[in-house]
C-alpha positions as CSV (number, residue, x, y, z in Angstrom):
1,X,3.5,-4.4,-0.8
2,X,3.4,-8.1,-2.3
3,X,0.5,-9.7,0.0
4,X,-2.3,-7.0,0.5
5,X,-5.3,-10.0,1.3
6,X,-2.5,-11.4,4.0
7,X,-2.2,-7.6,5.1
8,X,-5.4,-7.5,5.9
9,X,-6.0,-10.3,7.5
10,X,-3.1,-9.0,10.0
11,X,-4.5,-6.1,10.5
12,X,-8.2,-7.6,10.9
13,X,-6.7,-10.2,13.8
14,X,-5.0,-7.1,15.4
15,X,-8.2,-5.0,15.8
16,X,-10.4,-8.2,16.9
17,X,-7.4,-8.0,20.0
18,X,-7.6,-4.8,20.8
19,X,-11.4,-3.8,20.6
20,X,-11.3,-7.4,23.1
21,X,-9.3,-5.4,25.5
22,X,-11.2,-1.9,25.5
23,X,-14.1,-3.5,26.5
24,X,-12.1,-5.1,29.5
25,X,-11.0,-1.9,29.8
26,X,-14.3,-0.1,30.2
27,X,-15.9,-3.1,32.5
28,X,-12.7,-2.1,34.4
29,X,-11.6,-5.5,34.5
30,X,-8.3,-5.5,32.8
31,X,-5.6,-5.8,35.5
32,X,-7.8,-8.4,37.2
33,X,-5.6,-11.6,35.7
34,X,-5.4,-12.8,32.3
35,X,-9.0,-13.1,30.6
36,X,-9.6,-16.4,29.9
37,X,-11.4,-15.3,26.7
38,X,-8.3,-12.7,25.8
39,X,-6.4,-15.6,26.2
40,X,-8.0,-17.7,23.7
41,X,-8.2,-14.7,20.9
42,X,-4.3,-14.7,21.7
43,X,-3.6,-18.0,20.9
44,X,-6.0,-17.8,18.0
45,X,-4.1,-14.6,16.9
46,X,-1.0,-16.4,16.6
47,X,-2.3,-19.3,15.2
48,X,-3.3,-17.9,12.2
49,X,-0.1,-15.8,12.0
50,X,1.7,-18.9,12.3
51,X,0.0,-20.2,9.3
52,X,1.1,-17.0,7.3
53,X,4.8,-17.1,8.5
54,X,5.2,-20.4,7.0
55,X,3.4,-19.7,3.6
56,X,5.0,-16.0,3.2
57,X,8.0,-16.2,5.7
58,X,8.0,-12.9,8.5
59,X,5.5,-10.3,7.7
60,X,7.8,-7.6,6.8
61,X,7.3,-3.8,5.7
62,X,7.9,-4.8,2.1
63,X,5.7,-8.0,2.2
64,X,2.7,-7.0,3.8
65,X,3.4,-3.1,4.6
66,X,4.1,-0.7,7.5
67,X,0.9,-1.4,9.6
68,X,0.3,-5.1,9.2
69,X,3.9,-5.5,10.0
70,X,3.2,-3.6,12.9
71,X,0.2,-5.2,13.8
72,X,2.6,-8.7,13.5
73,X,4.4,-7.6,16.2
74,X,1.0,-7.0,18.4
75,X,-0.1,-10.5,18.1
76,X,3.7,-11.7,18.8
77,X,3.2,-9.6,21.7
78,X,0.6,-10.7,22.8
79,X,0.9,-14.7,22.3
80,X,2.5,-14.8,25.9
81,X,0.9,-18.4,26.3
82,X,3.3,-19.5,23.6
83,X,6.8,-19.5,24.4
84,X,8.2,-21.3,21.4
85,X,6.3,-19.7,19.2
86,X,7.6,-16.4,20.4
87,X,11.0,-17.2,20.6
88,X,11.1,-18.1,17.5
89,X,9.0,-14.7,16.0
90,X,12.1,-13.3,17.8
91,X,14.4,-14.8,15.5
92,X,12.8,-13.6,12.6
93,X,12.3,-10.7,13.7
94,X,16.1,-10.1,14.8
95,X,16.8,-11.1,10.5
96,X,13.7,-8.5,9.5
97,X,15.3,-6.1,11.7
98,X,19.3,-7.0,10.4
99,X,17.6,-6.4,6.9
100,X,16.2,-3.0,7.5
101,X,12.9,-4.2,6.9
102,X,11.3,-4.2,10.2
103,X,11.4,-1.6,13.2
104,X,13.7,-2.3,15.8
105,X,11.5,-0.8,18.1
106,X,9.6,-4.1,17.6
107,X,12.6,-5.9,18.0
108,X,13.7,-4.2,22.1
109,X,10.1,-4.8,23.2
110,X,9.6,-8.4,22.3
111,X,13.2,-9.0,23.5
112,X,12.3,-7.7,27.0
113,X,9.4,-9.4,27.3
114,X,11.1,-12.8,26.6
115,X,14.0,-12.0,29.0
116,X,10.9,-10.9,31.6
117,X,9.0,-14.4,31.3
118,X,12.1,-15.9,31.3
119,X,13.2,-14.2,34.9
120,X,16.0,-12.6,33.4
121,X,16.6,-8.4,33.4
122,X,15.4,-6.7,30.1
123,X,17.8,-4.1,28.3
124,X,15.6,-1.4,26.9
125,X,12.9,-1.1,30.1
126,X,10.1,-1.8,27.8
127,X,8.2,-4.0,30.1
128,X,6.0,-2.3,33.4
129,X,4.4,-3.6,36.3
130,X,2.7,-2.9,39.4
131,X,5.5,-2.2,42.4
132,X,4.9,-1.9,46.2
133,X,4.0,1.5,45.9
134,X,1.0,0.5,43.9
135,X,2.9,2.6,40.8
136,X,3.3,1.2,37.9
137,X,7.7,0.9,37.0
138,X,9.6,-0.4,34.6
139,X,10.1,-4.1,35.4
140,X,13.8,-5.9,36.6
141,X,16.5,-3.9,34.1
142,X,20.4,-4.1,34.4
143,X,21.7,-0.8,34.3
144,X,19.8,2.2,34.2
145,X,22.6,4.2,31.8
146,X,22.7,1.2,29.6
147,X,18.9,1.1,29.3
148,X,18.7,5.0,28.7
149,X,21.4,4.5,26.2
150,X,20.1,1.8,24.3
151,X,16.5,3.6,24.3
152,X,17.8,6.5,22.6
153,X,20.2,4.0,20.1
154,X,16.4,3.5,18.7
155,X,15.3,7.3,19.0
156,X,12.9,6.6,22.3
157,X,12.3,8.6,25.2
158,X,14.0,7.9,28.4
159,X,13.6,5.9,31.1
160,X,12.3,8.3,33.3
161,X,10.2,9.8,30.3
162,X,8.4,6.6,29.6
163,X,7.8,5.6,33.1
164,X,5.4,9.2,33.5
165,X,3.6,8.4,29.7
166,X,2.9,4.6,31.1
167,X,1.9,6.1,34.4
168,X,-0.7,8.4,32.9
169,X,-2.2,5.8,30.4
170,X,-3.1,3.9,33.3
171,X,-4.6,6.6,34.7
172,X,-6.6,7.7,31.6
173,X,-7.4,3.5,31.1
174,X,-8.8,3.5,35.3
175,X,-6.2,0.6,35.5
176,X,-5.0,0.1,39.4
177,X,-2.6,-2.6,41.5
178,X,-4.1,-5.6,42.3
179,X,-5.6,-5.8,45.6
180,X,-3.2,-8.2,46.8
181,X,-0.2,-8.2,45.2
182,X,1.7,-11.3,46.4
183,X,-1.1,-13.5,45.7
184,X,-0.6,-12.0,42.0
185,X,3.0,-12.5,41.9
186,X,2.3,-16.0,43.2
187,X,-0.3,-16.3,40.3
188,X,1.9,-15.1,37.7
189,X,4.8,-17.5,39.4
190,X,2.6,-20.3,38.6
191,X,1.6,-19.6,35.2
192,X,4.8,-18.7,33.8
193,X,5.7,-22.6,35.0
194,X,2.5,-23.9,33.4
195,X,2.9,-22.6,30.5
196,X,6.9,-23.3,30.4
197,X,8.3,-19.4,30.2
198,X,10.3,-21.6,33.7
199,X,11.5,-24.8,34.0
């Protein structure tokens, strides 16, 4: 590893994230919109690991190790207020990933969550929300052979597998559907043109 501080750092940004969203999680107020306060640790998040792309390049396996580059990805992830920006971690990753020196794991979950913004169908079914039924199912794929397929190109589970593991997280998390869900979809609608996933 050639930047342990910077490794860190990552890792620090990643846990100030995710001990954020347990605590949503346990006033049971996750799935109730986007946290303006989750939010702003997002952007903040990727702000500062904008700063360390363009001093080290990506933060791959061999610059900052396994878990920071892992924790990268979160952040990416999670900086869904910033298009560009994660477009172009996409990029990078894509070369990371071409090098062997990322996980393409990494690489078919950012990919469909682009293409989901974006209002186009993802490839791996990485991406879940709330459906009619008040279950939670993969979001809009293209083919469901060509997902399974491309899932187990990258040594995960299938479809069908992942759906029930999703499922029961939400279950374990006291997560449930929106109380009205096209006033959510209208909601979501609007922010994905606010914040210009839509033109």
């Amino acid at each position: 590893m050639k930047h342990p501080n910077i490794a860190e750092k990552i890792i620090q940004l990643k846990n100030d994230d995710l001990s954020f969203r347990n605590k949503l999680i346990q006033d049971g107020i996750l799935e109730q919109g986007y946290h303006p306060e989750m939010e702003a640790i997002h952007i903040r998040n990727a702000e500062q690991l904008e700063e360390i792309i363009n001093s080290i390049g990506y933060p791959t396996i061999s610059k900052v190790g396994k878990e920071a580059s892992q924790a990268a990805w979160l952040i990416i992830q999670h900086a869904i207020s910033l298009p560009s920006f994660m477009k172009k971690c996409a990029d990078h990753l894509d070369l990371a990933v071409k090098e062997e020196d990322a996980d393409p794991k990494q690489l078919a979950y950012l990919t469909d969550r682009i293409a989901i913004f974006e209002g186009r169908p993802q490839k791996y079914g990485t991406a879940f929300d709330w459906d009619a039924n008040g279950e939670l199912s993969p979001q809009l794929y293209d083919d469901a052979k060509l997902v399974d397929a491309r899932r187990q190109k990258l040594d995960m589970n299938t479809l069908a597998e992942q759906t029930k593991v999703i499922r029961e997280q939400a279950k374990k998390e006291n997560q449930s559907p929106p109380k009205n869900l096209a006033e959510r979809s209208e909601q979501y609608y609007q922010w994905r043109k606010a914040v210009g996933w839509i033109i």
